[in-house]
N, C-alpha and C positions, 0 to 999 in steps of 0.2 A: 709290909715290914721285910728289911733283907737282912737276913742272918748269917755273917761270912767267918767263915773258919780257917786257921793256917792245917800247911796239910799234916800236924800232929795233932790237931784235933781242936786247938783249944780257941778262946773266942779273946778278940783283939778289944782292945779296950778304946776306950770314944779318944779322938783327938783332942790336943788341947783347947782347953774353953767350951765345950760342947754341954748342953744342957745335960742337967742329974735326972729329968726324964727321959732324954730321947734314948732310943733301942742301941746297944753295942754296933760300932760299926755304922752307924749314921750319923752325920752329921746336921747340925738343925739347921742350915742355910739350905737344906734338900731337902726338910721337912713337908715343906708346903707343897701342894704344887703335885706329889708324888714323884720330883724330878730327883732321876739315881745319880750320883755323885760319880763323876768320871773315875775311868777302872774297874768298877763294880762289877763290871758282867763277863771281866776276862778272865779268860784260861778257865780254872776248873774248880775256881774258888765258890761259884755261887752254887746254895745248896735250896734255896726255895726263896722264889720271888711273889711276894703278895705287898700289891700297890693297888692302893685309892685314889682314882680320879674322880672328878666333879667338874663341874661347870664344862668349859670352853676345852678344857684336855680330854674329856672324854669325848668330845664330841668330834675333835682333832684327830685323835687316834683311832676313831671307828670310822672318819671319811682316807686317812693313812690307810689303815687295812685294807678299807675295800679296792682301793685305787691301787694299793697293792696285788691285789686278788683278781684283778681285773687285768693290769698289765700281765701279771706271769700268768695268769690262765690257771689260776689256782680252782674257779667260779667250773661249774661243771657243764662237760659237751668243749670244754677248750683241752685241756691235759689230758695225757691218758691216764687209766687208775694206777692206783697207788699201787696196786699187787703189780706193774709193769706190761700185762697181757695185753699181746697187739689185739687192736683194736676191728673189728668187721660193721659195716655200719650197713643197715637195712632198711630201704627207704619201699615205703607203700607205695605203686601205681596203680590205684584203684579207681573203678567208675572211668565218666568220660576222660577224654584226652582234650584239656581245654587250659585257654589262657592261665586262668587260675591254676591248674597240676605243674604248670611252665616253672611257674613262680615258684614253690613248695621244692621240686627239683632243683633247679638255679641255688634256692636256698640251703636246701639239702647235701648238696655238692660241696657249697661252700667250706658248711661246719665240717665236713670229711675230711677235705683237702688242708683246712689248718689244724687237724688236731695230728701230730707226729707219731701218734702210735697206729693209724689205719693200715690196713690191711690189705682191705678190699670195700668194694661197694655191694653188696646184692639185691639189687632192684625186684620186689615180690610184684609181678605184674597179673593182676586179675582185671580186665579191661573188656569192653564191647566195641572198643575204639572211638571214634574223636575224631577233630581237626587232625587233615594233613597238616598244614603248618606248624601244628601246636607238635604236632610229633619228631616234626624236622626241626622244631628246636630242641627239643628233649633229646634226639643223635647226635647232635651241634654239641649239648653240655656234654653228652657220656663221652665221645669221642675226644672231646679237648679236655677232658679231663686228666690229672697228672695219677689218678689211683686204677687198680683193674674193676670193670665191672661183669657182673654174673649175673644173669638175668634167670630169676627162680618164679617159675611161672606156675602159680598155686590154682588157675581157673582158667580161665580165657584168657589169648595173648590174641585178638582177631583184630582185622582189619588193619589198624593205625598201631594196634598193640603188640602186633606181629611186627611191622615196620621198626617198633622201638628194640624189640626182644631182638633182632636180627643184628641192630648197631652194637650189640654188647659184645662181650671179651667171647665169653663163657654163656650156654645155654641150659639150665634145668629144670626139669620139669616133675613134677607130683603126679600120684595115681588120677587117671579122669582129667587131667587139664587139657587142652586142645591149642593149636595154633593154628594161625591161614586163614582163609576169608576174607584177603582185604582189596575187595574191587570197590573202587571210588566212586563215590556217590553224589550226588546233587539232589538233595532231598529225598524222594522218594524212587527216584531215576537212577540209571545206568549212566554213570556221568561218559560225555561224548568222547570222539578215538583219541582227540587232539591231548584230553587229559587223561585218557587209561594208557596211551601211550610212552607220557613221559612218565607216570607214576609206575609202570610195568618194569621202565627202564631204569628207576631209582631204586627201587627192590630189589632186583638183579645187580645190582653195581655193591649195594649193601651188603648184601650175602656173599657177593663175590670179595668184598675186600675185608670179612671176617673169617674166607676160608671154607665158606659153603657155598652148596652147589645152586647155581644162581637159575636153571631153569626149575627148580622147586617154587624159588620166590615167584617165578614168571606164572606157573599153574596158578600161586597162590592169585593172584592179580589179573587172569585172562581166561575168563572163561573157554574162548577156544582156543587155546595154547593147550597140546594132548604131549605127554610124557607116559612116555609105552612104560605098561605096567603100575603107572603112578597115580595118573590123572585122566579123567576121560573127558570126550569132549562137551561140551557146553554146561560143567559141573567146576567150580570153583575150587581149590584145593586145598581142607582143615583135613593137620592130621594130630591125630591121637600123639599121647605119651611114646608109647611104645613104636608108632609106626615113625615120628622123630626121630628116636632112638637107632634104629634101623636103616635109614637115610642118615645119619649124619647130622640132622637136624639139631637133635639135644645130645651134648654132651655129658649128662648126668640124670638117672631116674632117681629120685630122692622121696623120703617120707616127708621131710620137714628143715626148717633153716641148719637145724643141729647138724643130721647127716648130710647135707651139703656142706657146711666146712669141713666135715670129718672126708670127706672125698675130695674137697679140694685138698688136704693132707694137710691145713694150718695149723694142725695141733691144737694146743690151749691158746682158745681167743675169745673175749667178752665181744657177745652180739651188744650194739647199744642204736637200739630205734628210735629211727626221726619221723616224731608225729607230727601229723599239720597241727598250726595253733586255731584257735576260735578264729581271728581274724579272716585266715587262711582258706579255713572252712565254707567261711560267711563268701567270700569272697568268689570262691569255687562257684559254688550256687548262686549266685546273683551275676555271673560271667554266664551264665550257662547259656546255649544257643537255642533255648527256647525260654527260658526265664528274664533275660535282658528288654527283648522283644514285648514280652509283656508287660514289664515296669516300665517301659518306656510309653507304650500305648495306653496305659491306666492315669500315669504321670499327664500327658496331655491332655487327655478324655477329659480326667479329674478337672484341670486349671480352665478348659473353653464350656466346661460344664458349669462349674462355677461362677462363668464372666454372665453367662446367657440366660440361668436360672434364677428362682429365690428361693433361698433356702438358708442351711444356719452355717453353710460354711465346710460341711461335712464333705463334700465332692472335693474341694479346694486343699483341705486337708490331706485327703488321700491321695493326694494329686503330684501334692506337694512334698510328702515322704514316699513315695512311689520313684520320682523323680531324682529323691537323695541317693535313695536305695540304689538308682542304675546309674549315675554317677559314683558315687559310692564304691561299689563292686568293684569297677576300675581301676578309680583309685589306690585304692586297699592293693588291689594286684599288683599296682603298680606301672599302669597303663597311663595314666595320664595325671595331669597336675592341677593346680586350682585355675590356674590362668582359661583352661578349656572352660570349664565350670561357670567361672566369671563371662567369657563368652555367650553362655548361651542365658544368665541373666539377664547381658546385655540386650541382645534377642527380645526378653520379654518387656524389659523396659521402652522400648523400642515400639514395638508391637503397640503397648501402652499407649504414650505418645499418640500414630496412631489413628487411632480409636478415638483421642480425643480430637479430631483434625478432620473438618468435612474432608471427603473425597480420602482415592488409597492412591498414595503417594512417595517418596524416598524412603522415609521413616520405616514405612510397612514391609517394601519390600528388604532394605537394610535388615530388621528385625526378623524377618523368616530367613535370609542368609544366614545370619548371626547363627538362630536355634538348627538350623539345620547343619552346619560346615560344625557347629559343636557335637554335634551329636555322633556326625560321622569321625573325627578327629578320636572322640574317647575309646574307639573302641579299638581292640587291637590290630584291627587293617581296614582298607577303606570298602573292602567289600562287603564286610561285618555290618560294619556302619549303615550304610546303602540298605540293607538288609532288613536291617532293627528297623531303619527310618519307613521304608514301604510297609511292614507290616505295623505299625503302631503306626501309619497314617490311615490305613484302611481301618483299623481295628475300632480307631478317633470316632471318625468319620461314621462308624456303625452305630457307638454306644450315644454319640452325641442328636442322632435321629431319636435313639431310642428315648432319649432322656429327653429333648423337645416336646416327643410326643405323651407322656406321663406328667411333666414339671411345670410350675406357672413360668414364662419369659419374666425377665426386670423388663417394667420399664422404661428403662434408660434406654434400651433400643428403639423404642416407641418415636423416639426423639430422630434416631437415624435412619430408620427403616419402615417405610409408610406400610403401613397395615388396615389402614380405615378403610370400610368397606360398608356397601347401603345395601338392607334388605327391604320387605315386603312391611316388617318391623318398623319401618322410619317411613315408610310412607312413599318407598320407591320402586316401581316395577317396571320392566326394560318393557320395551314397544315392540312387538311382534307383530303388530297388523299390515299387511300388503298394500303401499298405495298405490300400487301399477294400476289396481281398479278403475283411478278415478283419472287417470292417463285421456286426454280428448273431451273430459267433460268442462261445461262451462259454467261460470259464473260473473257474482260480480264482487268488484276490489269492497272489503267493508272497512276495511282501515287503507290510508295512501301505502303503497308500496315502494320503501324509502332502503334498500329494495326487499326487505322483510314486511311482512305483514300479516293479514289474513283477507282470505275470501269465503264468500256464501256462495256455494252451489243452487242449480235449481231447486235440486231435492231439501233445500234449508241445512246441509253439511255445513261445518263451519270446518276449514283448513288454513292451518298455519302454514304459510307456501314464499317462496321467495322468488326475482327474475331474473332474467339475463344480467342485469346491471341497473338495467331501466327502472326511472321512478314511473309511478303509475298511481294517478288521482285516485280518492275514494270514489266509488260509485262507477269506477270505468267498467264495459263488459271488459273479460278475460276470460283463456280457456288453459287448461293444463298442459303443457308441449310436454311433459317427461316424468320421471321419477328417478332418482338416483340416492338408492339407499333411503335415508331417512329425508331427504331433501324432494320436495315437492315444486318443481318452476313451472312459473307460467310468464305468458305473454298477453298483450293487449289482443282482444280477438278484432 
């Protein structure tokens, strides 16, 4: 109901013809509906608006609003708050440095970069490091970024972490945090000159183009790189809070986020943190550079476990969400699309195929291209790929012995793969006796030699013997000329 008053207070009486029920100031053609009667809502006349929708208007007006809320950025993380206080946005760099963190960042930057009241960025880095690549993109977003960023390092900035904290604006650090440590690796190895080289050289250009001093970064990354007083030789270079502070390194020793804004002198500003979502998460961990590797090697195991054994299906199953899972992860990150996915189906159907096809032939090989070129495509570069594929080809190749040797075969192999075999059981035992013996002895033909036959020795031997080519009557003498393996010849004596 709207209840409208002239501005001496008093209340207007209905228009001509207006029903004896409806409310002062309403008209009954606006009755229905809850639709307000043009004019109604101007200047300063309206003193309380209470309207009932139903049906198709309510449900009009609640997709109105949101589409409202949505374009002006009314929806929260778009506007800044309502009290006006610019905005400081703190993004976690936690755990590894991995495709998955890429993404979270990239994202992270985003919602910063459109909401108009930001401030600043401060990236809380507690890290053991990571992909070099995955780092070099994370200095890619900070550096093309339109806002400042402050790297607030609450734990370990080491290795790749150091690399990131270096691209930033601004450097701070908490009691007990450390930076340095980042000589590049190859597994378990001292990765070789060609790559400590140009990685030594990227560190130094970093620090150098943030205004710090760039043979720090070079100690950080060379073990025998010495800096009198700083660094000794064949010792890598983490330094403490304080010894940062000291070099130039950290611009700020801080307890907590609060007193680092209060140092960077922002005055009043709402902290508003960007948390990874579930998805995000999921993702992280199933990108990871030993978790991929194994979903991918269980995925395969699972499906040739499956084809080779009998059983209820269990293998194939786990084979089979193993497989979504490392596909999956990608995706979600945002590495790759269904088309790759569809790909390596192809692959299996292929393989399929086949399998059903005496002899291996186009189909087969086509089908192992397929799953292989997919496999390396999803991952986020092709050395990844290569990577995952070697090690969950080995891995296959282990559990799939191990599962032969415990599991009954189908089978349906039975059909491809001849496996019959005669023992002692069936009435068959191999021939080991030497007939070089009977080499120069004589007899006589007891069947024609057509040119197999047999003969009777003197001593009443009976030998199954064959000749040169030559037929030879029964009853003829013969003598043994040879032996050759299981083959016994003779000639007419």
């Amino acid at each position: 109901m709207v209840s409208r008053g002239g501005k001496d207070g008093r209340q207007d009486a209905a228009p001509t013809g207006a029903s004896s029920t409806a409310p002062q100031g309403w008209h009954p053609q606006y009755r229905r509906g809850g639709i307000l009667p043009p004019g109604i809502l101007k200047g300063k006349e309206v003193n309380i608006v209470k309207i009932k929708f139903t049906g198709k208007g309510a449900v009009l007006l609640a997709f109105t609003v949101l589409a409202a809320a949505l374009w002006t950025g009314v929806l929260p993380g778009v506007l800044p708050a309502a009290d006006g206080l610019p905005e400081v946005y703190a993004i976690p760099l936690e755990g590894e440095i991995e495709e998955g963190l890429v993404r979270f960042i990239q994202r992270a930057y985003r919602e910063a970069e459109a909401d108009p009241g930001v401030k600043a960025v401060i990236l809380e880095i507690s890290t053991p490091g990571g992909r070099v690549d995955s780092a070099q993109k994370i200095r890619k977003i900070i550096e093309e970024a339109s806002v400042t960023t402050v790297a607030l390092v609450n734990g370990n900035a080491l290795s790749a972490g150091a690399y990131v904290a270096l691209a930033c604006d601004r450097i701070a650090m908490m009691p007990g945090s450390v930076i340095g440590d980042a000589e590049p690796r190859v597994g378990d190895e001292r990765a070789d000159e060609k790559i400590l080289s140009a990685w030594v050289a990227e560190m130094a250009a970093v620090a150098e183009a943030h205004g710090r001093d760039p043979d720090i970064a070079r100690a950080m990354v060379d073990r025998d790189f010495v800096l009198e007083g700083v660094s000794e030789a064949g010792k890598l270079l983490t330094l403490t809070d304080q010894e940062a502070k000291e070099l130039g390194y950290a611009d700020y020793l801080v307890g907590n986020i609060n007193t680092l804004t209060d140092a960077l002198d922002y005055g009043d500003v709402r902290i508003r943190r960007v948390e990874t979502s579930v998805l995000e998460q999921t993702a992280r961990f199933l990108t990871r550079s030993y978790v991929a590797p194994f979903l991918l090697m269980i995925g395969l195991a699972g499906i040739v476990i499956e084809v080779l054994t009998v059983g209820f299906g269990i293998a194939g199953i786990i084979g089979i969400l193993s497989l979504c899972l490392y596909f999956g992860g990608y995706m979600i990150a945002g590495f790759t699309e269904w088309e790759i996915v569809l790909l390596f189906i192809a692959g299996v159907i292929l393989l399929g195929v086949e399998a059903c096809i005496p002899g291996f032939g186009i189909f087969g090989i086509a089908g192992i291209g397929c799953m292989a070129a997919s496999i390396v495509m999803v991952a986020p570069s092709w050395q990844i790929g290569i990577q995952s594929l070697a090690v969950a080809l080995l891995g296959t190749f282990a559990l799939v012995l191990l599962s032969l040797r415990f599991l009954t075969r189908r089978k349906f192999w039975n059909k491809i793969i001849l496996n019959l075999s005669y023992g002692k059981e069936e009435g068959y035992v191999a021939q080991r006796q030497d007939y070089t013996v009977y080499e120069g002895r004589r007899g006589k033909a007891y069947t024609p030699l057509r040119p197999a036959g047999a003969i009777v020795l003197d001593d009443n031997t009976r030998l199954d013997v064959v000749t040169d080519g030559d037929f030879i009557e029964k009853g003829a003498d013969v003598v043994v000329l040879r032996v050759e393996g299981m083959r016994i010849i003779v000639g007419v004596r």
